[in-house]
C-alpha positions in Angstrom: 0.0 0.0 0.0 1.4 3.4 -1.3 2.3 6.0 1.7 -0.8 8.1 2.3 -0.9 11.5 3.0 -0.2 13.7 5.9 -0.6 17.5 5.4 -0.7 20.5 7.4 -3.0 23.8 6.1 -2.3 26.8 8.0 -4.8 29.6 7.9 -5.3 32.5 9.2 -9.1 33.2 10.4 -11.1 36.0 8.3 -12.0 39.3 8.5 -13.0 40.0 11.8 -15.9 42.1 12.9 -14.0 44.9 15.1 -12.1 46.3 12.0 -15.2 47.0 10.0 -17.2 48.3 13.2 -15.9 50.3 15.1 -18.6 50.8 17.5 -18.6 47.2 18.3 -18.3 46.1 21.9 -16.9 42.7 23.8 -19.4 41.5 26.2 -17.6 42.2 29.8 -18.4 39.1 31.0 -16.2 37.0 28.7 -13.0 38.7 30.2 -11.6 39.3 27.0 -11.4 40.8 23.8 -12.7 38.1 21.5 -14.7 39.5 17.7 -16.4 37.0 15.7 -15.8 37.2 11.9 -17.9 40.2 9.9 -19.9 39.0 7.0 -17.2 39.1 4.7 -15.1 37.3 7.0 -18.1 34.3 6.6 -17.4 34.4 3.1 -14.0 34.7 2.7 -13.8 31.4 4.8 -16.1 29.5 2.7 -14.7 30.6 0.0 -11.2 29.3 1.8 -12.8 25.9 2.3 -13.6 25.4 -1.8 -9.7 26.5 -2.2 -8.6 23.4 0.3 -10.7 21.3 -1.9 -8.4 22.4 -4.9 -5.1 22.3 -3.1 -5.7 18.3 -1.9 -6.3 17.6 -5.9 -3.8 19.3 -7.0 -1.5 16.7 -5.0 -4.0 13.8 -6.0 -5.7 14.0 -2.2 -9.2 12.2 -2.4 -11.7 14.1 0.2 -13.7 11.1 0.1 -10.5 9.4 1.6 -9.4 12.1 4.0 -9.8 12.9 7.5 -10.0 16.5 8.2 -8.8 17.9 11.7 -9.0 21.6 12.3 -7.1 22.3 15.3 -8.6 25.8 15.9 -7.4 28.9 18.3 -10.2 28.9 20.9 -11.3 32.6 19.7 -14.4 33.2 18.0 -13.3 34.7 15.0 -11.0 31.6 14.1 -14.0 29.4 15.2 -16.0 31.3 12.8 -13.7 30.4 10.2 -13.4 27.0 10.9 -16.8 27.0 10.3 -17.5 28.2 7.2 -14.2 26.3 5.4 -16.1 23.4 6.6 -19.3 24.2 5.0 -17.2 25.4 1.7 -15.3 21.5 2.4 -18.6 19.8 2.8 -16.9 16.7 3.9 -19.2 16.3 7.9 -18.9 12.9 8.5 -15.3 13.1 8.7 -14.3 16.4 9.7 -13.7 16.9 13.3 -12.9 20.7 15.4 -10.3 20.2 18.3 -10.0 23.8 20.3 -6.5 24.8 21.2 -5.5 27.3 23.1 -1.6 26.8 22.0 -2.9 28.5 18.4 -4.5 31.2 20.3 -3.7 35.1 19.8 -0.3 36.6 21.0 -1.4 37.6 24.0 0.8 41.3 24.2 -0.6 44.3 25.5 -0.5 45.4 21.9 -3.6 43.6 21.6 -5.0 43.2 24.7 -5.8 46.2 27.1 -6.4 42.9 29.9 -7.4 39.4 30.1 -9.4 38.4 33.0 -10.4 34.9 32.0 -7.9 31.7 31.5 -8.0 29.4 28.5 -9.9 27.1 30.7 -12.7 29.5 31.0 -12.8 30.3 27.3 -12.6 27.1 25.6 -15.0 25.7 28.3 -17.5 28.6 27.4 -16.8 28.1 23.8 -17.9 24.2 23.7 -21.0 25.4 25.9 -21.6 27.7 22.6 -20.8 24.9 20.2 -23.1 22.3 22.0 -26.2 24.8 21.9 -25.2 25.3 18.7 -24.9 21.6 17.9 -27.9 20.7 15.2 -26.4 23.4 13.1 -22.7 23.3 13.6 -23.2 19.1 13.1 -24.4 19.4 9.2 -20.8 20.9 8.5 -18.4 19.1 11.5 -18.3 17.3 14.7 -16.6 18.4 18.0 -14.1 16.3 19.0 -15.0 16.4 23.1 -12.0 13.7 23.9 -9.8 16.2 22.5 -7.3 17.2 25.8 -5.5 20.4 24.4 -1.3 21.3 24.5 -2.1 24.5 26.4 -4.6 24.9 29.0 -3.1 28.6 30.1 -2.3 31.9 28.4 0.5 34.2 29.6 -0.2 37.7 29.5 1.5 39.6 28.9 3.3 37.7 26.7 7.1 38.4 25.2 7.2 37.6 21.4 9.9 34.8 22.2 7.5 33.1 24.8 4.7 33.5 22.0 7.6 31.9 19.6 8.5 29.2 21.5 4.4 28.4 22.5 4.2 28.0 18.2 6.7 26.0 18.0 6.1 23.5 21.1 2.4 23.3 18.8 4.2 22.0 16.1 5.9 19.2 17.8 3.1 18.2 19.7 1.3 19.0 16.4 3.3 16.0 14.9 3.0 13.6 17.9 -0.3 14.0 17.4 -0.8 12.8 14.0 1.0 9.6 14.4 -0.7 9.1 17.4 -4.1 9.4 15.9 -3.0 6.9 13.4 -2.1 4.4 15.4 -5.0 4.3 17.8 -7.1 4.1 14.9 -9.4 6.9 16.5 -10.0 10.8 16.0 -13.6 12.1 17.7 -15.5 9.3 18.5 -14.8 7.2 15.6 -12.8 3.9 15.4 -12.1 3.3 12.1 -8.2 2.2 10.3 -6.6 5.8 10.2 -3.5 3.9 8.5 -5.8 3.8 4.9 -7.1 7.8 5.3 -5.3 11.0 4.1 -4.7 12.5 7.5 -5.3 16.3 6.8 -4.8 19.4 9.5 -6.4 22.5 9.1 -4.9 25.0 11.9 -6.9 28.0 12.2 -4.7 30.7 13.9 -3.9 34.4 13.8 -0.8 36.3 11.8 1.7 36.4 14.9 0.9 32.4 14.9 1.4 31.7 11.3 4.9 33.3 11.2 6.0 31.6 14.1 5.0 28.3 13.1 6.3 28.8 9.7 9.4 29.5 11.1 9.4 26.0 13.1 9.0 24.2 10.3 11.9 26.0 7.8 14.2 26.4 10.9 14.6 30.1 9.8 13.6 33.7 10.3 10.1 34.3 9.0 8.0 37.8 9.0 5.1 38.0 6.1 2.5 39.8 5.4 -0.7 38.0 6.2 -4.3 39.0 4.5 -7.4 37.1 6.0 -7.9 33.7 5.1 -4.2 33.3 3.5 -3.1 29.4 3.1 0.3 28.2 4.1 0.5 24.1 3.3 3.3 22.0 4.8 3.1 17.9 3.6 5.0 15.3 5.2 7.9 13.9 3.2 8.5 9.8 4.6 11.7 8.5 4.7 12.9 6.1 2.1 12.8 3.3 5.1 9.5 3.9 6.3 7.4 0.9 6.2 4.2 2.2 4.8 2.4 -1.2 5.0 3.3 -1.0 9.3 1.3 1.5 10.3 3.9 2.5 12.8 5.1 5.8 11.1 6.3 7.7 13.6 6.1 11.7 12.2 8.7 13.0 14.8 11.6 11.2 13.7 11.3 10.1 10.4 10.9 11.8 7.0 10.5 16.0 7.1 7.7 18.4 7.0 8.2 20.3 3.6 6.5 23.7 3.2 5.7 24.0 -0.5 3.1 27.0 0.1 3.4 30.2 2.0 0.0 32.7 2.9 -1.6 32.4 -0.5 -4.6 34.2 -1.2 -5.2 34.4 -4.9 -8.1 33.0 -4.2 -9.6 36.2 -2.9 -7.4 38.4 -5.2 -9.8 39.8 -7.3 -12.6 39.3 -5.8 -14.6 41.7 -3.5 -13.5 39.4 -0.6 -10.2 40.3 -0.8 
């Protein structure tokens, strides 16, 4: 059996709803300044989620095969976005949401006047959103509630080396975590022979995030620009003496992550959702 694939999306959420209104407010009692997507943000991610579809053709990746994970930052404008790429995937019965506060925003006071809940707090209130949410969220993805996150914490303030260093302890655990997966045969609540499904990631995080991990995977200084809804892909070379017939690939010591894409989004360019 041929080696199947493992890739990596990295996205950045959509146009959030705070930049376009300027009168909107957070509600005090979340502790934190958290902006869903506007409407173009909505449609700029579903539009995103017809682009994945293209990008796993391109490279002969059969949806029908695939499991999709998005490992999403717990705020809501990258939940939002999760969202709609999953409606533009429309791929439910195998796509699966796993909240992570490790992907979450830089918390610097650049951004953040103060925080006054922990991750805890927030990704417990957003599951509490998702699960009321449920018959709707359900036609486009499932939760994945045995999901225990990397990061339970946020620092704030926090030093851009500690927000670094947060990225790039994701990305290990980030590959951990695939192999894993595949060899307990499970991801949400299904059982099912992960070994014969393209494993595909779609991390939904903010710019700080998406340079920072980028620059885990090269191994080299990393700043670019970063419009809403931009697509960096990273695929998982094996090693000439992996046993793709084992099932015991092991992702964090053989073979390489290769980054073949960096924050493309032609396709927005020309469209009003750019």
């Amino acid at each position: 059996m041929p080696t199947l694939s493992r890739t990596v999306f990295i996205v950045r959420h959509g146009e959030r709803q705070d930049h376009v209104d300027k009168n909107w407010q957070a509600d005090p009692s979340d502790g934190i300044w958290d902006p869903p997507l506007s409407e173009k943000g909505q449609l700029q991610s579903q539009k995103t989620g017809a682009y994945l579809i293209d990008l796993l053709r391109e490279k002969d990746v059969k949806l029908e095969n695939s499991t999709i994970v998005f490992l999403c930052s717990p705020f809501q404008r990258c939940i939002d976005t999760a969202v709609g790429i999953a409606r533009g995937l429309q791929h439910a019965k195998q796509t699966f949401l796993r909240l992570e506060p490790a992907a979450g925003e830089w918390m610097t006071e650049r951004f953040f006047e103060d925080v006054e809940c922990t991750a805890q707090q927030m990704v417990k209130r957003k599951i509490q959103d998702i699960a009321r949410n449920h018959v709707e969220i359900s036609k486009v993805l499932s939760m994945d509630w045995q999901y225990s996150p990397i990061r339970d914490e946020f620092v704030f303030p926090e030093k851009r080396v500690e927000m670094e260093e947060r990225f790039n302890d994701l990305r290990r655990s980030m590959d951990t975590m695939i192999a894993c997966d595949v060899k307990a045969n499970r991801i949400g609540m299904l059982k099912q022979d992960m070994t014969r499904r393209d494993i595909v990631v779609v991390l939904i995080t903010h710019a700080a995030g998406i340079n920072a991990l980028l620059e885990s995977y090269k191994q080299e200084s990393t700043l670019l620009e970063t419009p809403y809804c931009c697509v960096s892909r990273v695929r998982y070379k094996p090693s000439m003496a992996e046993d793709s017939d084992s099932g015991e690939e092991d992702t964090t010591t053989n073979g390489q992550w290769i980054v073949d894409m960096e924050v493309s989004s032609k396709h927005l360019k020309g469209t009003s959702l750019a």
